[in-house]
RODO-2510 file (C-alpha; in nm, 4 decimals, decimal comma):
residues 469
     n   res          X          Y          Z
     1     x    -1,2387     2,4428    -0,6405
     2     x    -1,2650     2,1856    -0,9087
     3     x    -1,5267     1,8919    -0,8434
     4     x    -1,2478     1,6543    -0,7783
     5     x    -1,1387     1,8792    -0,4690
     6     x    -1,4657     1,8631    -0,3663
     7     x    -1,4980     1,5411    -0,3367
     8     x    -1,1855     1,4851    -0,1615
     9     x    -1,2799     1,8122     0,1025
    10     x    -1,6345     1,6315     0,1674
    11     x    -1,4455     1,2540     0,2036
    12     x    -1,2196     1,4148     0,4505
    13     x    -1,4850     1,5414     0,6697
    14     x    -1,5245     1,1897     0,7157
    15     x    -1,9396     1,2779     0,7222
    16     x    -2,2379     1,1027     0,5364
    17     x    -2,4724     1,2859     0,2282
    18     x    -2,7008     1,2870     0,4876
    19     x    -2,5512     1,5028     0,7517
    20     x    -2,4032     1,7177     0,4190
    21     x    -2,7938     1,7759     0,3245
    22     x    -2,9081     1,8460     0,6214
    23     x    -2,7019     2,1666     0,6093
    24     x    -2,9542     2,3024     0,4033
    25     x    -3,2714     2,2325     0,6157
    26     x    -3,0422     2,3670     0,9821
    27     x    -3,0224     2,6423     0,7870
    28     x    -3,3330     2,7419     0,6375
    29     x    -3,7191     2,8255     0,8229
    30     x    -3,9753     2,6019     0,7207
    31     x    -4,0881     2,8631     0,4410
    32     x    -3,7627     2,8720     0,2590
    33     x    -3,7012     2,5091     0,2531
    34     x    -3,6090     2,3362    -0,0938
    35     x    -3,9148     2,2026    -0,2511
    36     x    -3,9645     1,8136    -0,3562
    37     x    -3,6243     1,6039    -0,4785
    38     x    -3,7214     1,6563    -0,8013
    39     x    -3,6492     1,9926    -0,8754
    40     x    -3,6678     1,9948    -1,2941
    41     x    -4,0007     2,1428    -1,3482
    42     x    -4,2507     1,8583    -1,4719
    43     x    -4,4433     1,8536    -1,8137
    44     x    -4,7708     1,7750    -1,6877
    45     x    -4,9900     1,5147    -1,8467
    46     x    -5,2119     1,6134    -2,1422
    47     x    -5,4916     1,4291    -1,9999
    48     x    -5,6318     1,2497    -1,7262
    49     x    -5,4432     0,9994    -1,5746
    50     x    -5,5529     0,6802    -1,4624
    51     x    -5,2754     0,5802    -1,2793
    52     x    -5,0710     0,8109    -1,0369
    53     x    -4,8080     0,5806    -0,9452
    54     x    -4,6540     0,2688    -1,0880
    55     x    -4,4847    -0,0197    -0,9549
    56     x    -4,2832    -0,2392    -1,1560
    57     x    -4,1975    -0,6211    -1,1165
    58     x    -3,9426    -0,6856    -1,3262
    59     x    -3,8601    -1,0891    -1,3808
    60     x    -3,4799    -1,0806    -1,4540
    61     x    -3,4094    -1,3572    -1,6895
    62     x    -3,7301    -1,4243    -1,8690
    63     x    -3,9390    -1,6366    -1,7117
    64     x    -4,1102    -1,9515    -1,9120
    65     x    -4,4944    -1,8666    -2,0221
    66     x    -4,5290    -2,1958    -2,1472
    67     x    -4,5657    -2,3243    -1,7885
    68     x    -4,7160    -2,0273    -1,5903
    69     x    -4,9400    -1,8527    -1,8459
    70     x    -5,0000    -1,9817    -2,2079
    71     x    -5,1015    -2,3865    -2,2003
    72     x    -5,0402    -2,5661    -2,5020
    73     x    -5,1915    -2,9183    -2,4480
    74     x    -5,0064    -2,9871    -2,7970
    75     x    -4,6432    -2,9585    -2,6969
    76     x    -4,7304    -3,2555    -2,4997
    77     x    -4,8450    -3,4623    -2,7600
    78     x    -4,5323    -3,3606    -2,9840
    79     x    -4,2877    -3,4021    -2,6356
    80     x    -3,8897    -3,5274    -2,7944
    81     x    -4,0366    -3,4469    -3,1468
    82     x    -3,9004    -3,1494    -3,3395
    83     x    -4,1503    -2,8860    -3,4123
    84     x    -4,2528    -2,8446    -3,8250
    85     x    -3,9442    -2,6332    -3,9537
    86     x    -4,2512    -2,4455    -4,1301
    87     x    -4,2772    -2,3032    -3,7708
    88     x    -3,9362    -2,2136    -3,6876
    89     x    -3,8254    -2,0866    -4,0162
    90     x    -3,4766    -1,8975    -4,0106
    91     x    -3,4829    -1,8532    -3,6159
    92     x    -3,1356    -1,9399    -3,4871
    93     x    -3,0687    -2,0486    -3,1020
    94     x    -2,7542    -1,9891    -2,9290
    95     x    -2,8207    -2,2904    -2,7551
    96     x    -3,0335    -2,5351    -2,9166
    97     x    -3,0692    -2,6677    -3,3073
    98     x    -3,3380    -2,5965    -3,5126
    99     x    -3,4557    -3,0107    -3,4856
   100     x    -3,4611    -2,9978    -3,0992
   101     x    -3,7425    -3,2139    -2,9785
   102     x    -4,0238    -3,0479    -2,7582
   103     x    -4,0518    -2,9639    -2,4539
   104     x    -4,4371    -3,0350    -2,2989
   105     x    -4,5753    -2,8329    -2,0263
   106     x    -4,4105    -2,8966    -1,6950
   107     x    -4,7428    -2,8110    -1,4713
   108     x    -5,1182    -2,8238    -1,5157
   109     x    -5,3132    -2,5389    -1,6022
   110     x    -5,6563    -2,4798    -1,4527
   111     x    -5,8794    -2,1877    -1,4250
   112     x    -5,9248    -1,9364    -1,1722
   113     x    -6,1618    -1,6622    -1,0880
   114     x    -6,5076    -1,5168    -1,2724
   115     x    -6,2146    -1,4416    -1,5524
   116     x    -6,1499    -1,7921    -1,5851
   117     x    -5,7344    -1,7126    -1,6125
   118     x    -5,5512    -1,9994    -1,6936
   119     x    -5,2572    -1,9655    -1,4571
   120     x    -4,9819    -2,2927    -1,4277
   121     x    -4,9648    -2,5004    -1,0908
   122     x    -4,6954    -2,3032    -0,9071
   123     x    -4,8711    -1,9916    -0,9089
   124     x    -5,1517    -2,0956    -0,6843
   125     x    -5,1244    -1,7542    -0,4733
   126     x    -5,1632    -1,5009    -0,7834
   127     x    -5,4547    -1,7287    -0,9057
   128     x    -5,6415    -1,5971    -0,5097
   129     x    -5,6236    -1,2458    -0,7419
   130     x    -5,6402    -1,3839    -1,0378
   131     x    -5,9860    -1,1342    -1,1685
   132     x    -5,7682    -0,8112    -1,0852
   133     x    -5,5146    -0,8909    -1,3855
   134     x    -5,5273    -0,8151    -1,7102
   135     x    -5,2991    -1,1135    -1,8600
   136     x    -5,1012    -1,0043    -2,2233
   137     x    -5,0308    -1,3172    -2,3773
   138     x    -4,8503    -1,1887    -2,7310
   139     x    -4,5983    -0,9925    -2,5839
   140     x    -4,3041    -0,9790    -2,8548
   141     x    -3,9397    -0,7847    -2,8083
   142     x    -3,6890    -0,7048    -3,1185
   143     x    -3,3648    -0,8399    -2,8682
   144     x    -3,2957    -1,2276    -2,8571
   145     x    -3,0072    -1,1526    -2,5319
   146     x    -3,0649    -1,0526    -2,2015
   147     x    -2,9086    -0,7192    -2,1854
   148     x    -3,0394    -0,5298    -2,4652
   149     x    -3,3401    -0,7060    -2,4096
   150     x    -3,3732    -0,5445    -2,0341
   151     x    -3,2895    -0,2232    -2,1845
   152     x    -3,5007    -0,2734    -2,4218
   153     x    -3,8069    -0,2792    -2,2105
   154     x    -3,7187    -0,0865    -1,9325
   155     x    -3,5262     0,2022    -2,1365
   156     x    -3,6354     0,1743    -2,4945
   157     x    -3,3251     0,1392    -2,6520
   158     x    -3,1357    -0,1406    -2,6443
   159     x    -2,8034     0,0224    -2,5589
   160     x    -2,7041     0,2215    -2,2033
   161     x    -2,7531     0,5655    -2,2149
   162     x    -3,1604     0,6317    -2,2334
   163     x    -3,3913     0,7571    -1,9841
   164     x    -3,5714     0,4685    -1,7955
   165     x    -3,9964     0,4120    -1,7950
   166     x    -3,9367     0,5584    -1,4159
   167     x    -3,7313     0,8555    -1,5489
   168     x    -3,9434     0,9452    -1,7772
   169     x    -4,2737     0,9152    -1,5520
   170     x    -4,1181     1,2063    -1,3149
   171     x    -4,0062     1,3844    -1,5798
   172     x    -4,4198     1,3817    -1,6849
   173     x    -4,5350     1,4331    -1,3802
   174     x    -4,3037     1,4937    -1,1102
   175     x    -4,2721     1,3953    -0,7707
   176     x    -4,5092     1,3953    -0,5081
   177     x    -4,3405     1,3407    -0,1833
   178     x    -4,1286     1,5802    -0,0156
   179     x    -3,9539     1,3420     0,2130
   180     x    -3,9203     1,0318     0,0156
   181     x    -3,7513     0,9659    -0,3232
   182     x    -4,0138     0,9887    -0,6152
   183     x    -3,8676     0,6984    -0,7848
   184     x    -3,6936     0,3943    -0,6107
   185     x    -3,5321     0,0617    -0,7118
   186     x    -3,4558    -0,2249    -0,5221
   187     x    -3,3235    -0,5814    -0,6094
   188     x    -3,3795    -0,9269    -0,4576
   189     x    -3,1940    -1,1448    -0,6737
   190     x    -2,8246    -1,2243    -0,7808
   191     x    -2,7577    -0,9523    -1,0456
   192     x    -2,9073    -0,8195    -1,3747
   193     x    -2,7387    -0,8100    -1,7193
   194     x    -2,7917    -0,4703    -1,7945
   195     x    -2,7103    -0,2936    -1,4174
   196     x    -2,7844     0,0227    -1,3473
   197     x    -2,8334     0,1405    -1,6556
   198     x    -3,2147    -0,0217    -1,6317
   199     x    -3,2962     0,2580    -1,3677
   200     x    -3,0825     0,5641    -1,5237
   201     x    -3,1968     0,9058    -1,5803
   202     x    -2,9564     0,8923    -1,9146
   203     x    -2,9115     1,2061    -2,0789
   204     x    -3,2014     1,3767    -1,8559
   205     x    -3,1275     1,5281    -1,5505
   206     x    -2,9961     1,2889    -1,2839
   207     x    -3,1940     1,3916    -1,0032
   208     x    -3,4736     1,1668    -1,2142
   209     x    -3,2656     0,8567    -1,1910
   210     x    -3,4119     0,5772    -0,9256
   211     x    -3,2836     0,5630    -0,5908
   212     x    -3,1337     0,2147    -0,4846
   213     x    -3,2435     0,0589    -0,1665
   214     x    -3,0553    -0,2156    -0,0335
   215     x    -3,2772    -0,5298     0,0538
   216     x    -3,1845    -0,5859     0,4283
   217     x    -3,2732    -0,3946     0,7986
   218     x    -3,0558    -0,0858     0,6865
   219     x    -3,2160    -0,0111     0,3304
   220     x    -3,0076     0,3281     0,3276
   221     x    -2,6452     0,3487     0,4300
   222     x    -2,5287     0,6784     0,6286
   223     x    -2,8347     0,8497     0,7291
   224     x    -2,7997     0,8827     1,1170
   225     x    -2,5515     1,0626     1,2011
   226     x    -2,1959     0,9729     1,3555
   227     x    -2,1472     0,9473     1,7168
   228     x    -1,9434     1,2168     1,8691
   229     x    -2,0464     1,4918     1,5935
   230     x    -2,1573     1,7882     1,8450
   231     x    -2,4619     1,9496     1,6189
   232     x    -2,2666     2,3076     1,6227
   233     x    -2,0058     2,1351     1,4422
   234     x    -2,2315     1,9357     1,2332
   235     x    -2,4528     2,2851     1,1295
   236     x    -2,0788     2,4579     1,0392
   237     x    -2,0031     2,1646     0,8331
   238     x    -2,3370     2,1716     0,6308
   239     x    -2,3390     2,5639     0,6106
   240     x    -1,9521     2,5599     0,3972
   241     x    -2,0621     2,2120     0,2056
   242     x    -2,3693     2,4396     0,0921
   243     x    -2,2448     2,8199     0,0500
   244     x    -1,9257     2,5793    -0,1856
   245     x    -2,1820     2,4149    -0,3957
   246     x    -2,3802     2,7061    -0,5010
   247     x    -2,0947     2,9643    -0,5404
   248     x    -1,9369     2,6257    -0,7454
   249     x    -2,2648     2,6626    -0,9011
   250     x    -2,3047     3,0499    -0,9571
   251     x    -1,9543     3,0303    -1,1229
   252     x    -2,0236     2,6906    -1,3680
   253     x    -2,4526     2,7297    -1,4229
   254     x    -2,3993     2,3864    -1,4191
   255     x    -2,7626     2,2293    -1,3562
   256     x    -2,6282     1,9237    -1,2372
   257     x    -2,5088     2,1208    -0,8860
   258     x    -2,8526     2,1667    -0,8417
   259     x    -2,9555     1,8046    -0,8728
   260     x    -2,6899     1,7149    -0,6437
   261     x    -2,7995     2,0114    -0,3871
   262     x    -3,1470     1,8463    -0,3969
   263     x    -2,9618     1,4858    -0,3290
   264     x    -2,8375     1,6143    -0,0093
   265     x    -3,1550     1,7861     0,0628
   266     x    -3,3359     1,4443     0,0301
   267     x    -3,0743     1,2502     0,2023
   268     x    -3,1404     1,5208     0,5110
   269     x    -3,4625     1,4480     0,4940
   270     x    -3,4504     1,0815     0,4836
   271     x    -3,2872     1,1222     0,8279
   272     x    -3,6095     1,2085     0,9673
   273     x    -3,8391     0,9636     0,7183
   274     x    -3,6208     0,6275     0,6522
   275     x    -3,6529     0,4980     0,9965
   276     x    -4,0376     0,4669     1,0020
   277     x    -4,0809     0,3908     0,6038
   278     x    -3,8249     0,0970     0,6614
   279     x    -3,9535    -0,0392     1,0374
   280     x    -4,1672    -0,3393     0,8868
   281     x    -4,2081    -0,4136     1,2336
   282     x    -4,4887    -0,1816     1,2330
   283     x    -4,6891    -0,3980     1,0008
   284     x    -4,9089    -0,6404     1,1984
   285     x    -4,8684    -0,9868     1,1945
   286     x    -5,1653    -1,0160     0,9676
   287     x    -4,9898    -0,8346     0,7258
   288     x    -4,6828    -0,9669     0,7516
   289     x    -4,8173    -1,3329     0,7008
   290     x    -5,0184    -1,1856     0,3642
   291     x    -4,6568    -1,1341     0,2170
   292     x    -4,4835    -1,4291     0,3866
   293     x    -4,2260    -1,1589     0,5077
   294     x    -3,9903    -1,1589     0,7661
   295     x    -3,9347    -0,8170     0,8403
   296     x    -3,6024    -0,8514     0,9482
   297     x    -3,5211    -1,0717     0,6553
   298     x    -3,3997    -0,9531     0,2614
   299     x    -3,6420    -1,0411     0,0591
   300     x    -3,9008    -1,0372    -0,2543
   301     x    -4,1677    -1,0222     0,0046
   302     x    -3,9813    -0,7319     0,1939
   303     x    -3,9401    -0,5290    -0,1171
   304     x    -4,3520    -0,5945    -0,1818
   305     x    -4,4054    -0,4876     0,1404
   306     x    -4,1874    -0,2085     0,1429
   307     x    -4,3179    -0,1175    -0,2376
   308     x    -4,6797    -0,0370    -0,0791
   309     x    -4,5471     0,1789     0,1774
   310     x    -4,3178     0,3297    -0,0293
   311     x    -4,6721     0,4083    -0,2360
   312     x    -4,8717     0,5001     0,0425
   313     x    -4,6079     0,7664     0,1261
   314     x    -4,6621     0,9210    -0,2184
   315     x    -4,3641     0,7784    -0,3913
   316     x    -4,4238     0,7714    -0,7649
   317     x    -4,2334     0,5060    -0,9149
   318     x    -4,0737     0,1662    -0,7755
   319     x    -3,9259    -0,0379    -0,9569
   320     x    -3,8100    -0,4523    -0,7756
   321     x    -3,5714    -0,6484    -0,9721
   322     x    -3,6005    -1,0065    -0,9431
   323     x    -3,3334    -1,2371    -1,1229
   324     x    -3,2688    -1,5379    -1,1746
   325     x    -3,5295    -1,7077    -1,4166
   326     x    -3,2826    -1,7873    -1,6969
   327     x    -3,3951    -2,1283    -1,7349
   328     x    -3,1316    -2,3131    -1,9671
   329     x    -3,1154    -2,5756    -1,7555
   330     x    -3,3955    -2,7560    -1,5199
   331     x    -3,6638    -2,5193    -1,6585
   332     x    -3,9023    -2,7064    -1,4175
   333     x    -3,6892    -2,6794    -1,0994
   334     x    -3,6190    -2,2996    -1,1760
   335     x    -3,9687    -2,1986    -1,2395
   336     x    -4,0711    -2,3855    -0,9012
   337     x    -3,7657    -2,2034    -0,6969
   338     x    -3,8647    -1,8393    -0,8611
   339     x    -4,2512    -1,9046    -0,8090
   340     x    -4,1879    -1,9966    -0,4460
   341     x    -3,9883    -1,6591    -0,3761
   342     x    -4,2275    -1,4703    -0,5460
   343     x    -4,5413    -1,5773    -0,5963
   344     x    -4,7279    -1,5045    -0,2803
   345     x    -4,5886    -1,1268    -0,2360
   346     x    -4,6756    -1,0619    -0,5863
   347     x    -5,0381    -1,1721    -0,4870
   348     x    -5,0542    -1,0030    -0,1423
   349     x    -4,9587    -0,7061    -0,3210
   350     x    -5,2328    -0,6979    -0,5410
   351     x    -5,4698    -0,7823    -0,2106
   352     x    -5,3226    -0,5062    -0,0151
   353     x    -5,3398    -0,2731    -0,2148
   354     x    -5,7167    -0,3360    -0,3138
   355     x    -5,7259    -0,3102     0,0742
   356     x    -5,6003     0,0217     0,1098
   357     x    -5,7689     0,1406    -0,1773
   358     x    -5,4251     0,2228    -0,3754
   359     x    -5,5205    -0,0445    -0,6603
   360     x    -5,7283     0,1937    -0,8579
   361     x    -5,4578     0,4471    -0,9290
   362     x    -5,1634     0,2450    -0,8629
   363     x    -5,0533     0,0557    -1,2143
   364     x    -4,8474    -0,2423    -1,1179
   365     x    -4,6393    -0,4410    -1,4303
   366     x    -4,4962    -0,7891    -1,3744
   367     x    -4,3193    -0,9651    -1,6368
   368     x    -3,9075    -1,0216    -1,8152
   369     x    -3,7490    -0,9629    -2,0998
   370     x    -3,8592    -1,2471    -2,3072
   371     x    -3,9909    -1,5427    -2,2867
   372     x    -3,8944    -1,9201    -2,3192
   373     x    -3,8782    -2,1383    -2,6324
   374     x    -4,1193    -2,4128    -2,7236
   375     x    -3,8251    -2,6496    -2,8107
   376     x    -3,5740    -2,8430    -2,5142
   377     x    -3,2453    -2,7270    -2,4262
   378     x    -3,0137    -3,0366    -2,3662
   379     x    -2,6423    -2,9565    -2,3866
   380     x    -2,4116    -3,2451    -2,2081
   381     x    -2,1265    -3,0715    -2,2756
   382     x    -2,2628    -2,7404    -2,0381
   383     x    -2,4436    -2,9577    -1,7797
   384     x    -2,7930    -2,8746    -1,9408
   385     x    -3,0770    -3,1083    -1,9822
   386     x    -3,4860    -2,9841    -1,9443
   387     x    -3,3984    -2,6228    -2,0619
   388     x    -3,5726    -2,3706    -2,2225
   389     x    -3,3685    -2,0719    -2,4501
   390     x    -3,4436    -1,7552    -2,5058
   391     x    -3,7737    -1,6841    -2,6862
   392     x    -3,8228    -1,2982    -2,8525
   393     x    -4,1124    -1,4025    -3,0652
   394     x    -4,4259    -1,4572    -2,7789
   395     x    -4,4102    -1,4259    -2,4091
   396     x    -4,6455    -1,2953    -2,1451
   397     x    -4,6599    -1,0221    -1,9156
   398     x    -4,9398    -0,9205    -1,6292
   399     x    -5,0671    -0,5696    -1,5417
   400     x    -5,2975    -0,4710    -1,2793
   401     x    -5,4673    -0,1575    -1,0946
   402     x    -5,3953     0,1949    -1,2510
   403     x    -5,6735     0,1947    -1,5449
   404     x    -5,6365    -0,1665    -1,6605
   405     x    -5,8978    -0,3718    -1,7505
   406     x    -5,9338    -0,5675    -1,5135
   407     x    -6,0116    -0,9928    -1,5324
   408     x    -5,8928    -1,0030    -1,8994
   409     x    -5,6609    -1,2141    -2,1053
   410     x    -5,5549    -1,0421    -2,3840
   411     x    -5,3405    -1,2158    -2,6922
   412     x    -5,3173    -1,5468    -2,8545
   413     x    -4,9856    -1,7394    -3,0170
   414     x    -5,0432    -2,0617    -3,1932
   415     x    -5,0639    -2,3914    -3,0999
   416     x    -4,7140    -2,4628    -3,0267
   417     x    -4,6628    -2,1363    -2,8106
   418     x    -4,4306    -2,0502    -3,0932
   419     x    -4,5725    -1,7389    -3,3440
   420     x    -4,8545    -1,4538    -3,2304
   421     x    -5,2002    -1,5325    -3,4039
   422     x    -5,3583    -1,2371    -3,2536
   423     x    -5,3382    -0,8802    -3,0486
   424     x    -4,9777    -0,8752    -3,1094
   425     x    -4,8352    -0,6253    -2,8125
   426     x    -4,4240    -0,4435    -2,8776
   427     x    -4,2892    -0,3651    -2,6111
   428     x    -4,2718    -0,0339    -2,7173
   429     x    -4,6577    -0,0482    -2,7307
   430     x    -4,6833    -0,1595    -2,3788
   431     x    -4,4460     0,1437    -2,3114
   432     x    -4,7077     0,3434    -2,5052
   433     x    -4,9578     0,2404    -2,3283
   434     x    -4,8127     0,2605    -1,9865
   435     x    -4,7369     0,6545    -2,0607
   436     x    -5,1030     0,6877    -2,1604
   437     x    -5,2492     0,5107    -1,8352
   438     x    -5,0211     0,8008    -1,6811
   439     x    -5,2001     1,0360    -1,8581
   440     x    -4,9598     1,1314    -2,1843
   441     x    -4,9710     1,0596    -2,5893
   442     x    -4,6253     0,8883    -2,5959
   443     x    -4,5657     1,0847    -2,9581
   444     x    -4,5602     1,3694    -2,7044
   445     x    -4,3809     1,3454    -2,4337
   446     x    -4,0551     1,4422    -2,5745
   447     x    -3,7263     1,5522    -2,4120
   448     x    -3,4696     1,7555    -2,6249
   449     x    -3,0475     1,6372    -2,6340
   450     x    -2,8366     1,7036    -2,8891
   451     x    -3,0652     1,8724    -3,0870
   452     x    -3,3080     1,6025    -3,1209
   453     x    -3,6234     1,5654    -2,9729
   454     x    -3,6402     1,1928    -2,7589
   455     x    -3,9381     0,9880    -2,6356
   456     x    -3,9131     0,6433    -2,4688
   457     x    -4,0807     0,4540    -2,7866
   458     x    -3,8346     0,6052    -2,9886
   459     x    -4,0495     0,6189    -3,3177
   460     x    -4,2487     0,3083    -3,2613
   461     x    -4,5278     0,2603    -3,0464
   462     x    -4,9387     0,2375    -3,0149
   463     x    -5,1245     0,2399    -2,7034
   464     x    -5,3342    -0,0914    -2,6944
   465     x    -5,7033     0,0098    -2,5745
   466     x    -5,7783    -0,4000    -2,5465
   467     x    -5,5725    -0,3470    -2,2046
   468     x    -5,7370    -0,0037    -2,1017
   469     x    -6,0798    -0,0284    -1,8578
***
């Protein structure tokens, strides 16, 4: 039966994954059952780790450091001037010229915590938590767009095709839930440049690629099962789907049966764990109110809220995409609408998970693609005025929990927010150092395709102790 017949045979049953999987677990006593989703055999770190679980904030769209994180009193003074073209050298804009006139600071800065973090106006939640980050000011990326840029960070490589950070986390250390996906995405805003291919397992196996969630009530589509399906029917149905696969399987030794064997085993299982993971109901109203969550509602605040479950459940990687901080236009306006969906679920989950004591081995990673320039965007002739374009050269990024240190601020570009003066971090050294927070030398952790040995910093890469506890 080719896999094309397949497909058609299990789209005429007319039944879900999930009632497919659950073949598998009808079938089997507790002390056969499949083991965890993951089912390619994990590395193992070579040390310690700090962090057993990660979850990432991802800031589609770059959002602007120059008026949430790095203060530069002196774009202010220069604001409508051009910066020195000493500064700018040979940097071309796809959106602005070279002479553009400055853009000041659209929000004070003050400082928060024993740290003393200087954190812009319109995060006034985060700066509540403001002593459990450790702030990266001189962040720099090699990718001026927004695609390779995403891919960039999240993948490595700026092209589709590479194992993601998550992907290559379980193929370290594996999963730790049974029931649950070990590593699962969700997105809250209105589309990234780079798609799927930010959470792909690429040319590993695909059972390590991230799950999708959907951001409303019903998170997972298909999982109870059909009205009018009599379980004797259902059980014959799952006991063919699964003696086809692996005799499909037996005759191919193609390893990607298995991953999708261990799919449907998941999906069976999700049967039984989706309902009370995704039932925010269950949080109290305390909680709830932390996050500024409806629980009925789609959401940034859901996702937090659903992120620390997820966690608590022993999930090992989630990943929440939120777009929408391209800033061409109204940088001001932009950065007020994105802080005000964001901000206080990005600070309640810092505070809850100090709370449930998941902070210390939970790494979470805020933070885009890029950053912002120093200069105005003003184009008539595309409805722009008060802009900001793409910046490669400095932006910032936050970490928190998981081994970082903890009240720090690390980094410093120069006086027009423009060039890194010190404690330059690559992305691919904040990959490097992510991997060793998870306990592996990123020089290391290698998977073999095509006769070549990959790693996610490619051959680039340090792990930057200034941001290790």
């Amino acid at each position: 039966m080719s896999a094309r017949t397949r497909r058609q045979f299990l789209h005429d049953c007319r039944l879900g994954l999930g009632r497919i999987a659950a073949a598998v677990l009808l079938g089997r006593t507790a002390a056969t059952a499949a083991p965890a989703a993951v089912t390619a055999e994990p590395r193992g770190p070579h040390f310690r780790p700090r962090a057993r679980a990660v979850i990432q904030l991802f800031m589609g769209g770059a959002p602007s450091q120059l008026d949430l994180f790095d203060p530069k009193p002196k774009l202010k003074a220069l604001e409508g001037r051009p910066l020195p073209a000493s500064v700018i050298g040979d940097q071309r804009y796809a959106f602005i010229q070279p002479d553009a006139g400055v853009l000041g600071p659209c929000f004070e800065f003050a400082r928060h915590g024993e740290s003393g973090a200087e954190l812009g106006a319109p995060l006034r939640h985060l700066a509540r938590v403001a002593d459990e980050l450790c702030i990266v000011r001189s962040m720099h990326t090699d990718q001026f767009n927004h695609a390779p840029a995403q891919l960039l960070m999240n993948n490595g490589f700026p092209q589709p095709g590479r194992p993601s950070l998550g992907a290559w986390a379980l193929y370290g250390l594996g999963a730790m839930s049974d029931d649950l996906p070990a590593y699962v995405v969700m997105s809250t805003g209105s589309g990234l440049s780079a798609g799927s291919a930010l959470w792909s397992s690429g040319f590993m196996p695909s059972e390590l690629s991230g799950v999708r969630l959907r951001s409303g009530r019903d998170p997972i589509l298909d999982v109870a099962t059909p009205d009018g399906i009599p379980a004797a029917t259902q059980r014959d149905t799952f006991a063919l789907i699964d003696r086809l696969g692996r005799r499909r399987r037996d005759v191919l030794g193609d390893p990607e049966i298995d991953a999708r064997l261990a799919a449907f085993e998941m999906a069976a299982r999700l049967q039984v764990s989706a309902p009370e993971l995704t039932d925010l109901r269950s949080e109290s109203a305390a909680t709830l109110a932390l996050y500024g969550c409806d629980p009925d509602q789609p959401s940034f605040a859901r996702a937090c809220l659903l992120a620390r479950r997820l966690i608590e459940r022993g999930v090992r990687f989630v990943s929440i995409y939120h777009e929408g901080w391209d800033a061409h236009s109204d940088v001001r306006g932009n950065t007020l609408q994105r802080c005000a969906e964001t901000d206080q679920a990005c600070a309640a989950l810092l505070a809850d998970l100090r709370r449930t004591g998941l902070l210390d081995d939970t790494l979470v990673i805020w933070g885009g693609e890029f950053g912002r320039t120093p200069m105005v965007e003003t184009n008539p002739a595309l409805g722009r005025s008060e802009g900001r374009d793409h910046h490669p050269q400095a932006f910032t990024m936050w970490l928190a929990g998981g081994g970082v240190r903890a009240g720090a601020t690390h980094g410093r570009t120069d006086e027009f927010g423009f060039h890194i003066v010190e404690g330059a971090v690559h992305v691919y050294d904040l990959q490097a150092t992510v991997l060793h927070l998870l306990g592996f030398d990123h020089e290391r952790l290698t998977f073999r395709s095509a006769s070549r040995d990959y790693r996610l910093t490619d051959v680039h890469g340090r792990v930057v102790p200034e941001l290790v506890a």
